[in-house]
N, C-alpha and C positions, 0 to 999 in steps of 0.2 A: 504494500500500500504506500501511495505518496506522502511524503513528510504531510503536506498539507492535510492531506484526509487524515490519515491519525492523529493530527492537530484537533479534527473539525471531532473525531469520533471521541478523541476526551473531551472536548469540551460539551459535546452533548452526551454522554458520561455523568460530567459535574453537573451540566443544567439535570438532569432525568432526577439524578439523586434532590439537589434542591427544589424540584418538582414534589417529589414523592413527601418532603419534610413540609413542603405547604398543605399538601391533600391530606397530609395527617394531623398538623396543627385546623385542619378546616372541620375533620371530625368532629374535634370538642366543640365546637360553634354547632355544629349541623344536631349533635346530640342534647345540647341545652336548646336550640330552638326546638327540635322534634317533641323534645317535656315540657316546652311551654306552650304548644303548639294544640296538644292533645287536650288542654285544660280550657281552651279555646274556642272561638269562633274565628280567629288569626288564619285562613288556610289561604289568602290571594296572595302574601307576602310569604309560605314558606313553599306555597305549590310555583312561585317564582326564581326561589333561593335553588329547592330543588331540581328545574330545570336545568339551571346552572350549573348544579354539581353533576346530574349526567352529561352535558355537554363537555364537562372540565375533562370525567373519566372519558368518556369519547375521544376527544382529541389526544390525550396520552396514549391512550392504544395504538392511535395514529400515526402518535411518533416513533413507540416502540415498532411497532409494525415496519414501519419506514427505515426504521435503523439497521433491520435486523435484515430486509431487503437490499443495504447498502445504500440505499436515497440519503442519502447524510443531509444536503442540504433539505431536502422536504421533511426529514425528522427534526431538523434545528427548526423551522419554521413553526411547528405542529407545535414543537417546546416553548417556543417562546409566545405562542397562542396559548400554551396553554397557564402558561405564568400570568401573564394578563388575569386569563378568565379566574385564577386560584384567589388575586386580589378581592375580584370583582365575589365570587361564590361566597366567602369569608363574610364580607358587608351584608351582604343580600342574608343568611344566615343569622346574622349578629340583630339585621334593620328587622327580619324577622322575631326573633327571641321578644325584642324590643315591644311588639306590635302585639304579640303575645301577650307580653304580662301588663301590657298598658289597658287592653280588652279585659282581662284578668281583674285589672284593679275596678275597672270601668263597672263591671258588672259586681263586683265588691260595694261602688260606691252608689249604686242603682238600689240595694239593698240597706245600705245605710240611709236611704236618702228615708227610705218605708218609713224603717223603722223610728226617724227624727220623728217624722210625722204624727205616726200614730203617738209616741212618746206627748208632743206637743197635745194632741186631744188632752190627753190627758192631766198633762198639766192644766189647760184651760178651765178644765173641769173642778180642779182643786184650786184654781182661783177666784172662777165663780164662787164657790160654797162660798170661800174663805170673806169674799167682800159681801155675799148676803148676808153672812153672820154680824160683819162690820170689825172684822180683824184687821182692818185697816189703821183702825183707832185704837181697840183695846190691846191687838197683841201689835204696835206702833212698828218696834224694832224687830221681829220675827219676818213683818206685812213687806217692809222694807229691807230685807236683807233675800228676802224672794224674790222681791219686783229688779233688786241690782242681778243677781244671779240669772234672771231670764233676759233682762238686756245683753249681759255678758252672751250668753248662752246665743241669742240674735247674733251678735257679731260674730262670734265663731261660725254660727252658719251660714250668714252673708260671704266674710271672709271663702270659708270655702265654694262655694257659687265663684266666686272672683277665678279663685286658684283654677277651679275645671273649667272654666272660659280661656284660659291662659293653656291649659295644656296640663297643666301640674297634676296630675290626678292622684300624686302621691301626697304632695302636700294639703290636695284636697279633701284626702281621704281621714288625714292625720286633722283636719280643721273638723271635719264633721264628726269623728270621736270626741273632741273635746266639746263640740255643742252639745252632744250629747249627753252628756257626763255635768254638763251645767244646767240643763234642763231637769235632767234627775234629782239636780242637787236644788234647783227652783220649786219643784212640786214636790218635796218634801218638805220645805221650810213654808208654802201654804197650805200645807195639810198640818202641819204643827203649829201652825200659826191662827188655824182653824179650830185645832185641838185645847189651845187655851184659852182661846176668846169663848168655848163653851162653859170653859169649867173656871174662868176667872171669877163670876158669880159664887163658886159653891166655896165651903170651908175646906181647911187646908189648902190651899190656890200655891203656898210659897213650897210644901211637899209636893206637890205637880210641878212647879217649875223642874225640881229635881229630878222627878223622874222621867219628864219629859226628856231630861238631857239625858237621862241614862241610854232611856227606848231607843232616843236623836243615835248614840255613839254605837248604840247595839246596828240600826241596819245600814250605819257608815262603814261598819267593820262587818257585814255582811256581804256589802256591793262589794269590797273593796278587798276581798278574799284574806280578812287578816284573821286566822285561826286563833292567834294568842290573844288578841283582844277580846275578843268572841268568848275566850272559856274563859278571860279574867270577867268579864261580864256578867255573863247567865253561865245556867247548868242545865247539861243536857245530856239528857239517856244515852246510851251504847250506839241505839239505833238511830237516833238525831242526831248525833256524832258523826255518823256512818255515814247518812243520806246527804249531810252539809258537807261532808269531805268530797262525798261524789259528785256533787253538783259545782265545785271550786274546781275537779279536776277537767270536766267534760265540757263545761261554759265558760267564754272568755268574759261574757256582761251577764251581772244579777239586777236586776230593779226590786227593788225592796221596798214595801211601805209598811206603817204601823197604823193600827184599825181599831175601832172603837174601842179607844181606853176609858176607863172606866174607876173612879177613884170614891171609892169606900176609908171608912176608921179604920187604919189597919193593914188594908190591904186595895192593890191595886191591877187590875185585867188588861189586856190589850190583845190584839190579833197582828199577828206578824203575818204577813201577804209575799207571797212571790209571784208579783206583776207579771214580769216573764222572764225567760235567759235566751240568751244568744251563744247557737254553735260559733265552733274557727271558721265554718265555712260562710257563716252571716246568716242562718239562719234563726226564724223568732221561733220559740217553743213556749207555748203556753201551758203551764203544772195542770197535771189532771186534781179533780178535786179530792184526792186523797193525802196530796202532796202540799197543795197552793199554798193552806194556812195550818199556822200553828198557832193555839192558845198559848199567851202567856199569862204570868202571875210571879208580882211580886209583893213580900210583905214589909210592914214598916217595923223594925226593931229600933231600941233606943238609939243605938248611932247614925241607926240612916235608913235609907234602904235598902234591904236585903241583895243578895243576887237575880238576876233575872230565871225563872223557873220556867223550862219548855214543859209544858205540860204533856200528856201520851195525847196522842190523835184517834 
């Protein structure tokens, strides 16, 4: 063979080998789009990607083929077509992935949007009660510590609306949790705030304050999966134990509220409620009613109030 073709046949040698280190760095791209792809509705941007990548393999054969026929120059050509298309398959791949988990989030945040909603019903609803009772005046700072928490809770949602008009769907997604979480945090400070403007008329009003906060810290340490709070709190059977462990482990969101309390000499009632939970995947599950509520009961001993008592269901 002339100097020059053995020149030309290592160099397409080295291009074949450089070739082969792209189409196998292009795998890891084509295997993270193909897993984001399958969770999807993304299939115009990988059934593009994937064109690519048979045309990629096509044209190396090409070359192979070519080289192995002696066409040295038509296999350099074939290689160097196919360096190109290795770039190009890689992006197309990667713009995929991208396209993927954007739809991913997309329909992530289609489900958050629900669930703000229905959340918001319900607030409205514990805000009505709370201003026909006239909690606006008698429980002043409760009335006002709602009404800031649901403006908050507004902006957080506007905010996000902004973010997914912009493209952000991450940061979108991340603003409509946090509305979320302030709305929660708004329709429980008008339900408590509904809960004293009832019992501010009866005796003992200043043991209600207290226990009010108790009930308050009991279903902040419920939403908010903190097991130690929880047992320094109340006390709860084997099996209450069991079901609240389970429910922390299987649900990312708890909605929690506290229900007709009830204040006697002595002794004091309420119903603990689980509004609803949210899977990883976003979905709402609403408790069947063997699960939703649990009685409580707490009593007054000389230094205070007792623990909180889950009572059996």
């Amino acid at each position: 063979m002339h100097t020059a073709g053995a020149q030309l046949l290592t160099q397409i040698n080295a291009d074949l080998k450089k070739l082969d280190d792209a189409i196998e760095s292009i795998k890891k791209s084509k295997r993270a789009a193909t897993a984001a792809a399958a969770k999807t509705n993304a299939a115009k941007a990988y059934k593009k990607a994937q064109q690519k990548w048979l045309t990629l393999n096509e044209t190396r054969d090409k070359a192979v083929k070519a080289k192995n026929n002696h066409h040295l120059a038509q296999s350099q050509q074939h290689i160097n077509d196919a360096l190109v298309l290795s770039q190009q398959t890689k992006l197309a791949f990667n713009e995929a992935r991208k396209n993927a988990v954007k739809n991913k989030l997309l329909i992530e945040i289609k489900a958050d949007k629900s669930r703000l909603e229905a959340l918001k019903e319900r607030l409205n609803t514990a805000k009505d009660k709370a201003i026909a009772a006239g909690a606006a005046t008698t429980a002043k700072a409760l009335f006002q510590l709602a009404t800031a928490e649901e403006i908050q809770a507004e902006q957080y949602r506007i905010n996000a609306e902004q973010q997914l008009t912009q493209g952000r769907v991450g940061s979108a997604q991340q603003a409509l949790k946090q509305a979320y979480k302030q709305y929660q945090s708004a329709k429980r400070s008008y339900e408590d705030a509904l809960n004293t403007t009832k019992l501010t008329q009866q005796p003992m009003a200043d043991e209600f304050d207290i226990l009010q906060g108790k009930l308050h810290e009991l279903s902040v340490a419920y939403e908010q999966k903190d097991m130690p709070t929880l047992q320094l709190l109340s006390q709860l059977s084997d099996k209450q134990l069991t079901l609240v462990k389970r429910i922390f482990d299987r649900y990312t969101e708890i909605d929690i509220s506290i229900k007709n309390i009830r204040l006697r000499k002595g002794l004091a009632t309420a119903t603990l409620v689980i509004e609803q939970l949210v899977k990883n995947d976003g979905r709402i599950i609403i408790p069947a009613d063997n699960w939703k509520t649990t009685a409580l009961e707490v009593k007054k001993q000389a230094d205070g109030w007792s623990k909180i008592q889950w009572l059996p269901q």
